[in-house]
C-alpha positions as CSV (number, residue, x, y, z in Angstrom):
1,X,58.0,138.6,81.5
2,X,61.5,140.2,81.1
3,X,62.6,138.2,77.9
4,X,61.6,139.0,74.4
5,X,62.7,137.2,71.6
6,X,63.7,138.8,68.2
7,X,64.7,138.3,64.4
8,X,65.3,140.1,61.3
9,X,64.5,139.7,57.9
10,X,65.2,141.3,54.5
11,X,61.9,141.8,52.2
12,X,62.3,142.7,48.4
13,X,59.7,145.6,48.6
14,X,59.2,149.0,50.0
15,X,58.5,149.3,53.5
16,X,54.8,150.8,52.8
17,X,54.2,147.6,51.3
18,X,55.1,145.5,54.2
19,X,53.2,147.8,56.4
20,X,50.4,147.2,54.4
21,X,50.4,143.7,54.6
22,X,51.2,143.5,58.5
23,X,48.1,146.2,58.8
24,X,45.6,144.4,56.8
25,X,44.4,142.0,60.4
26,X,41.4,140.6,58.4
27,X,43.9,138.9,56.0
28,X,45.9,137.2,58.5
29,X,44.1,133.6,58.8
30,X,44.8,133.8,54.6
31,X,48.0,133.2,55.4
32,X,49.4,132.0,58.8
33,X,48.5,128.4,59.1
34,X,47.3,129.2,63.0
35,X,45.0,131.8,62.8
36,X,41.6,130.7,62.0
37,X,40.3,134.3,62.6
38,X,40.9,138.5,63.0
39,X,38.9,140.9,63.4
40,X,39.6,144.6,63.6
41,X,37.3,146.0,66.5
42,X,38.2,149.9,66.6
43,X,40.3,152.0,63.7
44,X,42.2,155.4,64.2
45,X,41.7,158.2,62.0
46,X,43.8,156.9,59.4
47,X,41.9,153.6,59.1
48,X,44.4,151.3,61.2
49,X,43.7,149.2,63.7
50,X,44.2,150.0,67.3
51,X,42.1,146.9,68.7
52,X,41.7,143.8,66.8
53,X,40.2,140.4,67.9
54,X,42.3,136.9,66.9
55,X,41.1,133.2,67.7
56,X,44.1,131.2,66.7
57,X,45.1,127.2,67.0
58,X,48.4,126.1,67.1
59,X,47.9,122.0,66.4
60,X,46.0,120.2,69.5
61,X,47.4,121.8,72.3
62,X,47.2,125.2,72.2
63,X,44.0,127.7,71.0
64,X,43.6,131.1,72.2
65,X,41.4,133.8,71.6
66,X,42.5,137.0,72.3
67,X,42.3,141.0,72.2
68,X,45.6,143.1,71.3
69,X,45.7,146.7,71.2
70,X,48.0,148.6,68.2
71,X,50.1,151.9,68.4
72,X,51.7,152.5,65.0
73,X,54.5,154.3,64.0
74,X,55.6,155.7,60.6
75,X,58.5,152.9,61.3
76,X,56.6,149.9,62.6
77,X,53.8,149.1,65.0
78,X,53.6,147.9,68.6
79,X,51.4,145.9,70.3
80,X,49.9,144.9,73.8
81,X,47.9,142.1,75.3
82,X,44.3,143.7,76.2
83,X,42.8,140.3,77.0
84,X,42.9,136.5,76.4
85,X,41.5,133.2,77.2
86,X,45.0,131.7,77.8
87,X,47.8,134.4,77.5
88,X,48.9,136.7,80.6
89,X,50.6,138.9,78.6
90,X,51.9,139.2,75.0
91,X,53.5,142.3,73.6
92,X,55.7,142.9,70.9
93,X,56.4,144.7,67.6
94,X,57.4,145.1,63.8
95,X,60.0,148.0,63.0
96,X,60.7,148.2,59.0
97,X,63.9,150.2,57.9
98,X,64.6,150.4,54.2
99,X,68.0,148.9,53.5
100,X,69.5,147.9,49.9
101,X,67.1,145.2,48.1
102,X,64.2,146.5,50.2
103,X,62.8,146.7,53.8
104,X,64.3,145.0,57.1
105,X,61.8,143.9,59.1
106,X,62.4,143.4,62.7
107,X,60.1,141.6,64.9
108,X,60.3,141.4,68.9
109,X,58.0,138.9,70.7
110,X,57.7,138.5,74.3
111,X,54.5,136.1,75.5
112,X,53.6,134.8,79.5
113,X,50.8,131.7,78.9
114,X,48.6,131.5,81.9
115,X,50.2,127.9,82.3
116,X,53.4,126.9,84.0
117,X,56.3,126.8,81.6
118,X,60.4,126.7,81.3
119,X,61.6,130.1,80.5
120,X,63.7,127.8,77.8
121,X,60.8,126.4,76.3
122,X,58.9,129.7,76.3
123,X,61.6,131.2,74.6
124,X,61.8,128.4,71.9
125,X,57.9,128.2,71.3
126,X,58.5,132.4,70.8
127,X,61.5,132.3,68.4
128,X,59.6,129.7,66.5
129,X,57.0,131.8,66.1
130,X,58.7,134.8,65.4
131,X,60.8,132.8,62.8
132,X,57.7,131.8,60.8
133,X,56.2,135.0,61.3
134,X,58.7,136.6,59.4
135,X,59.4,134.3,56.3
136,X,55.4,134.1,55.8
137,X,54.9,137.9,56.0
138,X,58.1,137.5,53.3
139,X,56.4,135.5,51.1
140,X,53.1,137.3,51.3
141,X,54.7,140.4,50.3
142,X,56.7,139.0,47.4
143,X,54.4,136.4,46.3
């Protein structure tokens, strides 16, 4: 898995406060239509996760339960696949920069599904998801 897809957003709030919401797992099936549920399984010193535990559902096809494992910056977090029903490997990240009007938040997502697919369609399932990604972790901060 060599390609990772990416996008950027502007968010009218500090970048602690999009941190915060990115951090807070538990919240997550609150307000992304395909997570039905997160659970934080080990914290760091600091209270943030390191492991956490998702089940999500994307329509019919696709369900997943899966393990991801968290290194956090004081710019962003990363993340790596631990383990998964249907995933090979997922990794990605959030990096938030303050610009005028607020924080940019860039997000990099790179996933392999354990079932045979076109690198274009891959690719356009990832953007899609990154695009949503970012103007729902918009709105939660805002709203």
């Amino acid at each position: 898995m060599t390609d990772r897809a990416s996008s950027t957003i502007v968010v009218a709030a500090p970048a602690q406060a999009v941190l915060d919401v990115i951090a807070d797992f538990e919240a997550y099936p609150e307000w992304i239509d395909s997570f039905r549920e997160a659970e934080v399984l080990e914290r760091d010193d600091q209270g943030r996760a390191v492991r956490a535990r998702f089940v999500i559902e994307a329509g019919s096809v696709l369900r997943d339960e899966y393990t991801l494992g968290y290194t956090w910056r004081e710019d962003g977090v990363s993340w790596q696949l631990e383990q998964a029903t249907l995933m090979k490997d997922q990794h990605g990240s959030y990096d938030v920069r303050p610009v005028a009007g607020g924080t940019e938040v860039r997000y990099e997502l790179a996933v392999d599904l354990g079932v045979p697919m076109l690198g274009v369609l891959r690719r356009k399932i990832e953007r899609r998801v990154i695009e949503t990604a970012l103007r729902d972790l918009k709105k939660r901060v805002e709203g």
